[in-house]
C-alpha positions in Angstrom: 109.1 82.9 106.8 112.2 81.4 106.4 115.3 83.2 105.0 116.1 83.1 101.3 119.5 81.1 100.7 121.8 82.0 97.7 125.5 81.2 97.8 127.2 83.1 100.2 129.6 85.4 97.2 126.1 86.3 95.9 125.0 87.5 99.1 128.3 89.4 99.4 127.3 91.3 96.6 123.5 91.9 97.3 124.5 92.9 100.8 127.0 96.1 99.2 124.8 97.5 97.1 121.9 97.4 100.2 125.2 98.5 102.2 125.8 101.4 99.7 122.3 102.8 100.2 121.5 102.2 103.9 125.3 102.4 105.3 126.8 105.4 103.5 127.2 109.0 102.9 130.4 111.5 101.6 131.4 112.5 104.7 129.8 110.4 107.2 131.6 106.9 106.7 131.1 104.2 109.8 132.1 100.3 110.6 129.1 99.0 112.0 131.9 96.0 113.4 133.6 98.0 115.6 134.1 98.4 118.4 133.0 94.6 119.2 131.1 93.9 121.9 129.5 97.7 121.5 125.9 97.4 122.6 123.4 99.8 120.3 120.8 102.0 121.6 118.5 99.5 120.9 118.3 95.9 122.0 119.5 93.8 119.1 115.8 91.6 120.0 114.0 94.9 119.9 111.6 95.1 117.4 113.4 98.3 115.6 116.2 95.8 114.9 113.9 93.6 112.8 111.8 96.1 110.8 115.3 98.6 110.1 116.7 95.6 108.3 114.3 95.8 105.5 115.6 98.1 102.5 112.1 98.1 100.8 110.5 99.4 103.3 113.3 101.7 104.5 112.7 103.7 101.6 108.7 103.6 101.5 108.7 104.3 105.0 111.5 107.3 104.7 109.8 109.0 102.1 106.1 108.5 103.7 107.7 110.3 107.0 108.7 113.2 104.6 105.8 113.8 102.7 103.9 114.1 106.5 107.1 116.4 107.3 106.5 119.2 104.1 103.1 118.9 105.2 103.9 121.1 108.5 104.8 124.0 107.0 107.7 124.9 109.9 109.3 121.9 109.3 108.9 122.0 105.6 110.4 125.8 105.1 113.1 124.5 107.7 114.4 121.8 105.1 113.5 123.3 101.6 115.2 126.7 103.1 118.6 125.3 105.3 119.4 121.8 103.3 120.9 121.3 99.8 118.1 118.8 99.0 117.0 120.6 95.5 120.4 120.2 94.5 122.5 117.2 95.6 119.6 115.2 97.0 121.2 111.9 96.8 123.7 112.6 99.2 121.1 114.1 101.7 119.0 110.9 101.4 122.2 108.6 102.1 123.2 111.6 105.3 119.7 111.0 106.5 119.5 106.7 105.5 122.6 106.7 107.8 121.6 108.1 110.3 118.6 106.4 111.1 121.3 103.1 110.8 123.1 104.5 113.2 120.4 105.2 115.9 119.2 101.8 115.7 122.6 100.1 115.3 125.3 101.7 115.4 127.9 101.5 118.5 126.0 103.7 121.5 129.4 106.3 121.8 129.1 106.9 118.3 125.4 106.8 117.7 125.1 109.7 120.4 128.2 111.3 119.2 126.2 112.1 116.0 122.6 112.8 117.3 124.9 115.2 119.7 126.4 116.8 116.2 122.9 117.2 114.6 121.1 118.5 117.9 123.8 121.4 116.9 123.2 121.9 113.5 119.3 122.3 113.7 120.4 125.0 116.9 121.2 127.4 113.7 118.1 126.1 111.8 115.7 128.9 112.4 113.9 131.9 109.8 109.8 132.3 108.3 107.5 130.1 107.4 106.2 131.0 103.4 102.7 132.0 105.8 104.6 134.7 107.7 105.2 132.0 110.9 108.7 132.3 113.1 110.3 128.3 112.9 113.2 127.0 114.8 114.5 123.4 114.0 114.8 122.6 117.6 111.4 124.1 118.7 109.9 121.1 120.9 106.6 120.5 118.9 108.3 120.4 115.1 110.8 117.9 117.1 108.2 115.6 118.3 106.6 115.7 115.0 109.8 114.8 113.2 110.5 111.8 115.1 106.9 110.7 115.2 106.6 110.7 111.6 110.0 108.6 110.9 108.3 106.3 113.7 104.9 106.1 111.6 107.1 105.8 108.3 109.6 103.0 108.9 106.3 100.9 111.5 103.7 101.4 109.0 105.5 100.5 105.6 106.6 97.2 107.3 103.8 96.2 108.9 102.0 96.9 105.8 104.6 95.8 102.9 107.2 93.1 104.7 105.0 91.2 107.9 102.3 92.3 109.8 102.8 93.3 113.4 100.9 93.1 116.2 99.9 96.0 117.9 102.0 94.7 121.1 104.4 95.1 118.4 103.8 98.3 117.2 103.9 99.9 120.4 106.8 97.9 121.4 108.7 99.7 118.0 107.3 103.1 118.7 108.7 102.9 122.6 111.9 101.8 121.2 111.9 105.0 119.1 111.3 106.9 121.8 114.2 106.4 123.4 116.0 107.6 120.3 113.6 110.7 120.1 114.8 112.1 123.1 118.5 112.5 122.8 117.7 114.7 119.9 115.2 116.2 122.0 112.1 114.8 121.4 110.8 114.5 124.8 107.3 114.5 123.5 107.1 111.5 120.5 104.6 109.4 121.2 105.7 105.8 122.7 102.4 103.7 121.3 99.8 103.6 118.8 97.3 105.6 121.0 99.4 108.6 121.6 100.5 108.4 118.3 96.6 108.6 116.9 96.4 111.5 119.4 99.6 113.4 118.1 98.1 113.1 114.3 94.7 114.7 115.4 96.7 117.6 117.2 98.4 118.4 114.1 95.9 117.8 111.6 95.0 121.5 111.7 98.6 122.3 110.9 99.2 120.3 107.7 99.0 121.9 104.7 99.4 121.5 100.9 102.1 123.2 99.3 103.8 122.7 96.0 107.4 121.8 97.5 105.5 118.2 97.8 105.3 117.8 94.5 108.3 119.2 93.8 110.1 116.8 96.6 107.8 113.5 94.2 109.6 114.7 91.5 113.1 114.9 92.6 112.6 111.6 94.3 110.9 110.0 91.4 114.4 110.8 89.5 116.9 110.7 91.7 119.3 107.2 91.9 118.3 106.3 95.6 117.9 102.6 94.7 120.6 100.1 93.8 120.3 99.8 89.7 118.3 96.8 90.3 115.4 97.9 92.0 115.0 101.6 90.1 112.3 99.9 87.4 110.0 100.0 91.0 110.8 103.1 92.4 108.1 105.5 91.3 106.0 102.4 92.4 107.3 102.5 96.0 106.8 106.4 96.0 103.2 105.3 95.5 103.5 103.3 98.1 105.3 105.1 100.7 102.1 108.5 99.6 99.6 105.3 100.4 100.6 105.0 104.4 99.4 108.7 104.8 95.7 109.1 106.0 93.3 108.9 103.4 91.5 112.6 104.4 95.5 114.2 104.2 96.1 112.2 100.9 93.3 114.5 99.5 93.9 117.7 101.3 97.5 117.5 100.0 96.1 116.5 96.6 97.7 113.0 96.3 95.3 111.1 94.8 96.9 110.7 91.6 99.8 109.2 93.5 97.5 106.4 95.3 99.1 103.0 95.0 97.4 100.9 92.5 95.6 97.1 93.5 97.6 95.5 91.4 101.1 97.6 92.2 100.3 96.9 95.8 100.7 93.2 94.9 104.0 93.8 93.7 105.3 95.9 96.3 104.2 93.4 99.2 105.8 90.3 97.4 109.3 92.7 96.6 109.4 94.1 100.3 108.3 90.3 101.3 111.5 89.2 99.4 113.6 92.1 100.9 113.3 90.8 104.4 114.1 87.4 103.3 117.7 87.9 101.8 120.4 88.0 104.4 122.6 91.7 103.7 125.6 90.6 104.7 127.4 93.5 104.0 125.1 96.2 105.6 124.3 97.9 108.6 122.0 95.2 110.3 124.5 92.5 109.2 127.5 94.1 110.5 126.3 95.4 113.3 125.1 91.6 114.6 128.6 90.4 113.8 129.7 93.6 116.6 127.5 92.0 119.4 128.6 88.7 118.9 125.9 87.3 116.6 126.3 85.9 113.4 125.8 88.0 110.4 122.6 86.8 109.2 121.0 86.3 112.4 118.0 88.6 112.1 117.0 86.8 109.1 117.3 83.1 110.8 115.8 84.5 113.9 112.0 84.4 112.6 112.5 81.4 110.9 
């Protein structure tokens, strides 16, 4: 599908506001220009290139990958308990947007000099689960689970919002991640779909309801993480992001009421459809073609 063309100032302008949520946090500022000629982690053909440029889905898939996150109750106690999400979650969604913009494109020196910086932080990430269970952030299993479930997010809400993938595809994305996984650890995230079906039925046993999942619907149902224009659909595309989840762990973690509706489902395809379609000039993806030596909105032409 070809990409949408609107005069390059309006563009401009799209592209900050996409910039502002995918690009930024207080704190954690980065040019995704520099240095040129800077390769990324990733290949800027791989398949992570392609899907992280869409914001629609960046979002569904994000909060999808969190909701399977609170499920496991270490890794839920180790974020409710050590982050400042309950009170200034907007900046901890833009800390954690960037981020994953900078594993996929930002310059490799710095990309690693951050994952190297958060590897540390979780090292002092450790207390009891609200069941009475020891938790460490950097414990191997809660690792791999992390990474596997921002795999599953970001894969899944693209293939099934913005363009379907093949499997080749999928397990071309998921490998790509893997790559990413380990430098913060994550020697175990699975590297296709069949090893990720196999990591879910290990820890089905483990996830578990809790009200700090409804509490984390609510904050994100209020919170401003959306540019002004898209906030009218943003309890829609929590509905969409709870949808991804397995139906059997929808129910266990009593989601039901959250299930994305026929005709909202409608909506959300054509809006993340659109999404992938409008060059961002000014964001991550954008800039950091320009840094390689592409042009700006060469992952939109590309697929053409």
């Amino acid at each position: 599908m070809a990409a949408i063309s609107f005069p390059e100032p309006m563009l401009r302008r799209i592209g900050a506001a996409a910039g502002e949520m995918m690009g930024t946090a207080p704190g954690m500022d980065f040019d995704f220009a520099a240095p040129a000629g800077e390769a990324a982690l990733l290949p800027s053909d791989s398949v992570s290139w392609r899907v992280f440029k869409n914001p629609v889905t960046l979002f569904i898939g994000g909060v999808a990958a969190v909701l399977l996150e609170l499920a496991e109750p270490g890794v839920r106690d180790g974020v409710w308990q050590h982050s400042n999400f309950r009170t200034d979650a907007l900046t901890r969604l833009r800390r954690t947007g960037l981020a994953a913009m900078m594993s996929v494109y930002g310059p490799r020196s710095r990309a690693e000099a951050m994952i190297r910086g958060v590897v540390r932080a979780h090292e002092r990430v450790t207390g009891t689960t609200s069941e009475g269970t020891p938790y460490r952030a950097n414990d191997p299993v809660l690792l791999d689970w992390v990474q596997a479930t921002a795999s599953y997010g970001f894969i899944r809400a693209y293939h099934a919002y913005a363009e379907t993938l093949s499997y080749r595809e999928r397990d071309s994305a998921l490998a790509e991640g893997a790559v990413v996984a380990r430098l913060y650890g994550a020697t175990g995230a699975p590297t296709s779909e069949a090893k990720m079906a196999a990591m879910f039925a290990r820890m089905d046993a483990r996830l578990v309801p809790s009200p700090i999942i409804a509490e984390f619907l609510e904050i994100m149902r209020t919170v401003p993480a959306l540019p002004w224009v898209a906030r009218p659909f943003q309890r829609m595309l929590l509905r969409a992001a709870v949808s991804l989840l397995p139906d059997a762990l929808i129910a266990r973690l009593d989601l039901e009421e959250w299930r994305l509706r026929e005709h909202e489902r409608r909506i959300v395809r054509l809006v993340a459809r659109l999404a992938d379609r409008v060059p961002l000039l000014e964001a991550p993806p954008a800039k950091a073609s320009e840094r390689v030596g592409l042009p700006a909105d060469w992952l939109w032409q590309r697929h053409r």
